[in-house]
N, C-alpha and C positions, 0 to 999 in steps of 0.2 A: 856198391852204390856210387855214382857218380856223382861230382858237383852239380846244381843249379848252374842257369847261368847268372852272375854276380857272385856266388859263392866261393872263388877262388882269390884269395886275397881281401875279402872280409869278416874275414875271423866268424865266418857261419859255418867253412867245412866242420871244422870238431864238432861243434854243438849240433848239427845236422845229425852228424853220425852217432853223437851220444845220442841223443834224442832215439834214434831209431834203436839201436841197439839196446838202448834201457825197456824200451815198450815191447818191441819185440821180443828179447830175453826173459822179461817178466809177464809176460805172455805164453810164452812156452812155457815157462816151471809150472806157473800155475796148472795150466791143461795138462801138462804129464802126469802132476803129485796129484792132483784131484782125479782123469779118468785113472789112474792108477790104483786110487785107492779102493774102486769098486770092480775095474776089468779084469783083475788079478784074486777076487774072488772065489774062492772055490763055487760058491752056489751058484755063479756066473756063466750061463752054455758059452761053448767055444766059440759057436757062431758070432753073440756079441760081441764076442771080443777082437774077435777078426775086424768084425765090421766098427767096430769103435776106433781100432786103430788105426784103419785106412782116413778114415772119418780125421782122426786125432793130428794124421799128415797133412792130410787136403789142408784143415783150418790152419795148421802153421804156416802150411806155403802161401795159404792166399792172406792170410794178416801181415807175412813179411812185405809180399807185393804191393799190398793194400799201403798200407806204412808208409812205404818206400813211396810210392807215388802219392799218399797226402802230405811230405816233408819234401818232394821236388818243388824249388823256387819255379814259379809261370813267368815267361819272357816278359817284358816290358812292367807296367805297372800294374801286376796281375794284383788282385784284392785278397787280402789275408783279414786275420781277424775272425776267421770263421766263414767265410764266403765260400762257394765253391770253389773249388780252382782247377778249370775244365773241367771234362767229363769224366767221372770217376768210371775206370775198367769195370763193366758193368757183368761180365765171365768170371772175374773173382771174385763178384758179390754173391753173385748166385752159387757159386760154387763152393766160398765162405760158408754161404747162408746155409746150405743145403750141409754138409758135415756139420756145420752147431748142432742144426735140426736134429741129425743121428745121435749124434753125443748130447744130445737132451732125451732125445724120446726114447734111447733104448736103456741108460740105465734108472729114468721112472717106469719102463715096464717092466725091466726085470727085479727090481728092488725098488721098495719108495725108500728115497735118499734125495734130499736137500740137494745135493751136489748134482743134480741135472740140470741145475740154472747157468755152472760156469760159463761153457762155450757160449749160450747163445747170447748171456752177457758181454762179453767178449765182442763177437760179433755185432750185435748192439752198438757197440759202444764205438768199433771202428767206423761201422755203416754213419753213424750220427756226425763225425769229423768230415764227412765231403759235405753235408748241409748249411743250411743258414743258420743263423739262432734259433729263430723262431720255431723251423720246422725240427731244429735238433730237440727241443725240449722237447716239442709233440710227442716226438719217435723214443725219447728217453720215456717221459711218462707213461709211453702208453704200453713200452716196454716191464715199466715198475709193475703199473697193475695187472697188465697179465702175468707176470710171473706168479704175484699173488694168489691171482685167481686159480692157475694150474697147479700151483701146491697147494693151495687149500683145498680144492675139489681133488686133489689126487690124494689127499690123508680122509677126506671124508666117505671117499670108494673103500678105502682098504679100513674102513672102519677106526682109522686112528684116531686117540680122543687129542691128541697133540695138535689139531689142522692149525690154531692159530699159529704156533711156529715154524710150520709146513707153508702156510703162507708169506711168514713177515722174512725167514730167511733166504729166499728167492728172488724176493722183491729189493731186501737190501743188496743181496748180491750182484745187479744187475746195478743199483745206485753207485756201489764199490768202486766196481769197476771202470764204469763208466766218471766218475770224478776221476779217478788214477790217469786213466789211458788222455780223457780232454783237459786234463791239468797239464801235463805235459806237454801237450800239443799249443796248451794256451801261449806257455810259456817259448816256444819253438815259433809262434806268431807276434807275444813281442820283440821277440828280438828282430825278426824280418822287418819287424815296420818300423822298429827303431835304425835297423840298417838300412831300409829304403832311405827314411826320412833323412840320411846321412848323406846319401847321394846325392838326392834332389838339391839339399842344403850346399852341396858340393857346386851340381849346377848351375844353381841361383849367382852363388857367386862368379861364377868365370859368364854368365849372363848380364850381373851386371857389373862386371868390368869390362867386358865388353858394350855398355851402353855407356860409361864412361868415357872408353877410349872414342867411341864414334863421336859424341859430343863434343873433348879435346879437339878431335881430330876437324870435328865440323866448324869450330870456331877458328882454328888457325886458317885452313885453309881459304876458308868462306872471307875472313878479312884479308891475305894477302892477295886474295884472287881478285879481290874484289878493287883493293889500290894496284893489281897490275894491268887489270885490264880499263882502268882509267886512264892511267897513266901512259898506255898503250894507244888508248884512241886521243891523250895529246899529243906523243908525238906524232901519229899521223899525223894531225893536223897541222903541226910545226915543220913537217915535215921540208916543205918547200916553201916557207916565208921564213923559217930561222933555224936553217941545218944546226947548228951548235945547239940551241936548245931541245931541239929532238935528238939530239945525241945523246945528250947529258940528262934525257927525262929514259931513254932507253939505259944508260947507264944504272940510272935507278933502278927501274923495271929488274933488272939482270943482281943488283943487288937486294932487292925483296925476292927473287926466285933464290936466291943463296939460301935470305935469311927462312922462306916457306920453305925449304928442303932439309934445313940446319933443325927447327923449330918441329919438323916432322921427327925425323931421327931420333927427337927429344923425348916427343912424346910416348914413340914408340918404344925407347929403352927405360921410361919412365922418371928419368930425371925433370923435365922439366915443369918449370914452376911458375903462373904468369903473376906479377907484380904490380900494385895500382901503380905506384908511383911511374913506372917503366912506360904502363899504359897510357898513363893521360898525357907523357913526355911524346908520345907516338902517333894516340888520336890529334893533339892539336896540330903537330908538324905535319901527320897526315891530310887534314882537314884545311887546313891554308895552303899545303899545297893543290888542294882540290881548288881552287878557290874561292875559299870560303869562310870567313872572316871570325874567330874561332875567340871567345875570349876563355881564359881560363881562372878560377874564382876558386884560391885555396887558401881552405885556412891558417897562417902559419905557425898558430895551436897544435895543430895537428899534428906535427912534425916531432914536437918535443913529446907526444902519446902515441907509438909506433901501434898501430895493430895487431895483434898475434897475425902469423902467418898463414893461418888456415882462411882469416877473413880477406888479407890482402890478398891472395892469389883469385876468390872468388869475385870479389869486387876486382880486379882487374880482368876479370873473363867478363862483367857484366859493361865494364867501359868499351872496352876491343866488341861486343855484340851491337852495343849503343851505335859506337862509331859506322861498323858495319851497316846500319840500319841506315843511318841518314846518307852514307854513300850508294846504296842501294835503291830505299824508297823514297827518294826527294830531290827536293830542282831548290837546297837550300842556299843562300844568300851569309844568313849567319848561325851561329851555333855558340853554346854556351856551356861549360865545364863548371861543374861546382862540387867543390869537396871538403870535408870541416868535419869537427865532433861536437856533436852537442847533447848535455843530458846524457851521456855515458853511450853515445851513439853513433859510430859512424857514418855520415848521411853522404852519396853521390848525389848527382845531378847532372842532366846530359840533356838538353833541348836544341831543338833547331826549328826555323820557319823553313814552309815550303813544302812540307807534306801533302807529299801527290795522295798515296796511296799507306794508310797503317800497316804498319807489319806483320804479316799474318803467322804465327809463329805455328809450327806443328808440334805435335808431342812429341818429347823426346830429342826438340833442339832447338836452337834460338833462344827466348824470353822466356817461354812458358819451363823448359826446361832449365835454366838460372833460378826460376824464379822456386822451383823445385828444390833446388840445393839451399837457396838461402832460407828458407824456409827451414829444414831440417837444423840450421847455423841457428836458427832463432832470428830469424831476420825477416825481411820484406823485400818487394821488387814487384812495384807498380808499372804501368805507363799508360800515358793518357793523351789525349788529342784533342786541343779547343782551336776550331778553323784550321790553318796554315801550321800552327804551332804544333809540336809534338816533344812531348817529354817522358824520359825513365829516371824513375827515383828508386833508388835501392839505401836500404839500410840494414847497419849489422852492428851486431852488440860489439864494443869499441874494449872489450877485455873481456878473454877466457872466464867464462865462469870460477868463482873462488872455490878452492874443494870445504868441502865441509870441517867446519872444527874440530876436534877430537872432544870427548865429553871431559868435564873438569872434574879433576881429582877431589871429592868429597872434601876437603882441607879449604880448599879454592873457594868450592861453592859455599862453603862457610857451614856445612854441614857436620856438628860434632861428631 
């Protein structure tokens, strides 16, 4: 038996091959000890027994094949659970089916014996593992009652007064069986979808770290692209009315392609970490440099109540997208920073006049995607537009949740 593909290094080779080898092995004993018990009968013609034992091979070889191809993993996200999985070899079913056939019908002619149910039990019961639920019950039930039926009408010919046992132990035999062989197989399909489920859970993740990383990735560069290619069209401008200062705006230019290159490398090796405080020290000097009259409104409460760090580095990616926005979408004049705690709350504030055009954020980056994460923080992140003016309001819980108390010691709670 070969692996599946996924099977190599997910701890399903053994359990495959136990699987198989247990059904299969307890498959054959059964079919030897039982036609055995009657082919090797003296009152038995020779013939039977020839042809039971050809019969006896066929069914092992084609239940091992059979096996072996319902416990191969299907490529991609084949459906387990009982679904089909492909097309079952339909030359070993018939060929299966046909030697049960014999090794049923020739030791109720030559002897009535209960034990001509095995094989096509057997058979039964593999055929029922390439099916759906649905139709496996069908084909299981409708298996039960026939068996019934032909050992009861086969003790009622030969005059036996026994038929009701002639009937009930045929019918449980095919039951037997058939729990045995699809319990096993049940169990060989949770483990597949508990393995699948392992994968996917595997992908998910490196999916989204990678919607992470784009995001990281989209807010650095999106802001320092965004003050170089400002900063770019004044020095044109300065060009030829004040060489020194389109020098020294180019000099800039050259040190934000540092700091976008430095801040890249960052992200990508995963150290880095954005800062409100760092931010707002960035967007105002960025924003007057723009020229654009910037005030900044902090509370200096705040200072002495630091943040956890998981809240300042998000509020500081929602300043750096703010700022982004009014250098991008607007012809603003002035602009306004506001940061404080109040009520146990972190609260920003980022407006500007001038708002040409709203922000239209996509999924997956800018505002709507901020506003995603704070969200998860237990936070907010509004923004809103009245005429010219446009504002984003973000808020986030201003202290890590308290972990839960431990229960009090009966003595404590004043419990005698």
């Amino acid at each position: 038996m070969r692996d599946g593909p996924g099977d190599r290094g997910a701890g399903l080779s053994g359990f495959r091959r136990y699987t198989w080898w247990s059904l299969t092995g307890s498959i054959t004993l059964s079919l030897v000890l039982f036609v055995r018990t009657w082919a090797l009968d003296d009152g038995v013609p020779p013939w039977a027994g020839a042809v039971s034992g050809l019969a006896l091979v066929l069914l092992v070889v084609a239940a091992a094949v059979l096996l072996a191809r319902r416990l191969r993993r299907p490529p991609g996200n084949g459906v387990s659970g009982g679904a089909v999985r492909g097309r079952p070899p339909v030359g070993w079913l018939v060929t299966g089916g046909l030697a049960a056939a014999v090794l049923g019908a020739v030791p109720l002619a030559v002897r009535d014996d209960g034990l001509w149910s095995v094989a096509p039990a057997v058979m039964v019961s593999i055929t029922a593992t390439f099916l759906r639920p649905a139709r496996r019950r069908t084909l299981i039930a409708g298996a039960i009652v026939a068996a019934a039926a032909v050992g009861g009408a086969a003790a009622l010919a030969s005059g036996d007064e026994g038929w009701l046992l002639a009937a009930a132990f045929p019918a449980g035999m095919v039951a037997s069986v058939a729990w045995m062989a699809l319990g096993m197989l049940w169990a060989w399909d949770v483990a597949d979808r508990l393995d699948r489920a392992r994968h996917l859970a595997a992908e998910l993740a490196v999916k989204d770290e990678r919607l992470r990383f784009a995001a990281d990735l989209h807010d650095i560069q999106g802001h320092h692209l965004q003050v170089i290619a400002l900063k770019g069209e004044l020095a044109a401008r300065l060009v030829q009315a004040d060489p020194a200062r389109a020098a020294a705006e180019m000099r800039e230019v050259r040190r934000l392609a540092a700091d976008a290159l430095r801040d890249t490398r960052a992200v990508v090796q995963g150290y880095r970490r954005t800062t409100l405080e760092d931010e707002i020290a960035n967007a105002a000097k960025v924003l007057t440099a723009a020229g654009i009259d910037t005030a900044v409104d902090r509370d200096r409460a705040a200072g002495a109540r630091p943040l956890p760090e998981p809240a300042r580095h998000v509020l500081g990616l929602v300043m750096r997208e703010a700022t982004t926005n009014v250098l991008r979408h607007s012809r603003a004049r002035r602009a306004r920073i506001a940061y404080g705690v109040e009520d146990g709350r972190a609260r920003l504030l980022v407006g500007n006049d001038g708002a040409a055009d709203p922000p239209r954020p996509d999924p997956g980056t800018g505002l709507r995607s901020l506003a995603e994460r704070l969200e998860r923080a237990g936070g907010t992140l509004d923004w809103r537009r009245d005429g010219e003016r446009f504002e984003v309001a973000a808020s986030l819980p201003a202290a890590p949740p308290a972990p839960p108390a431990p229960p009090a010691h009966p003595a404590e709670a004043g419990t005698p």
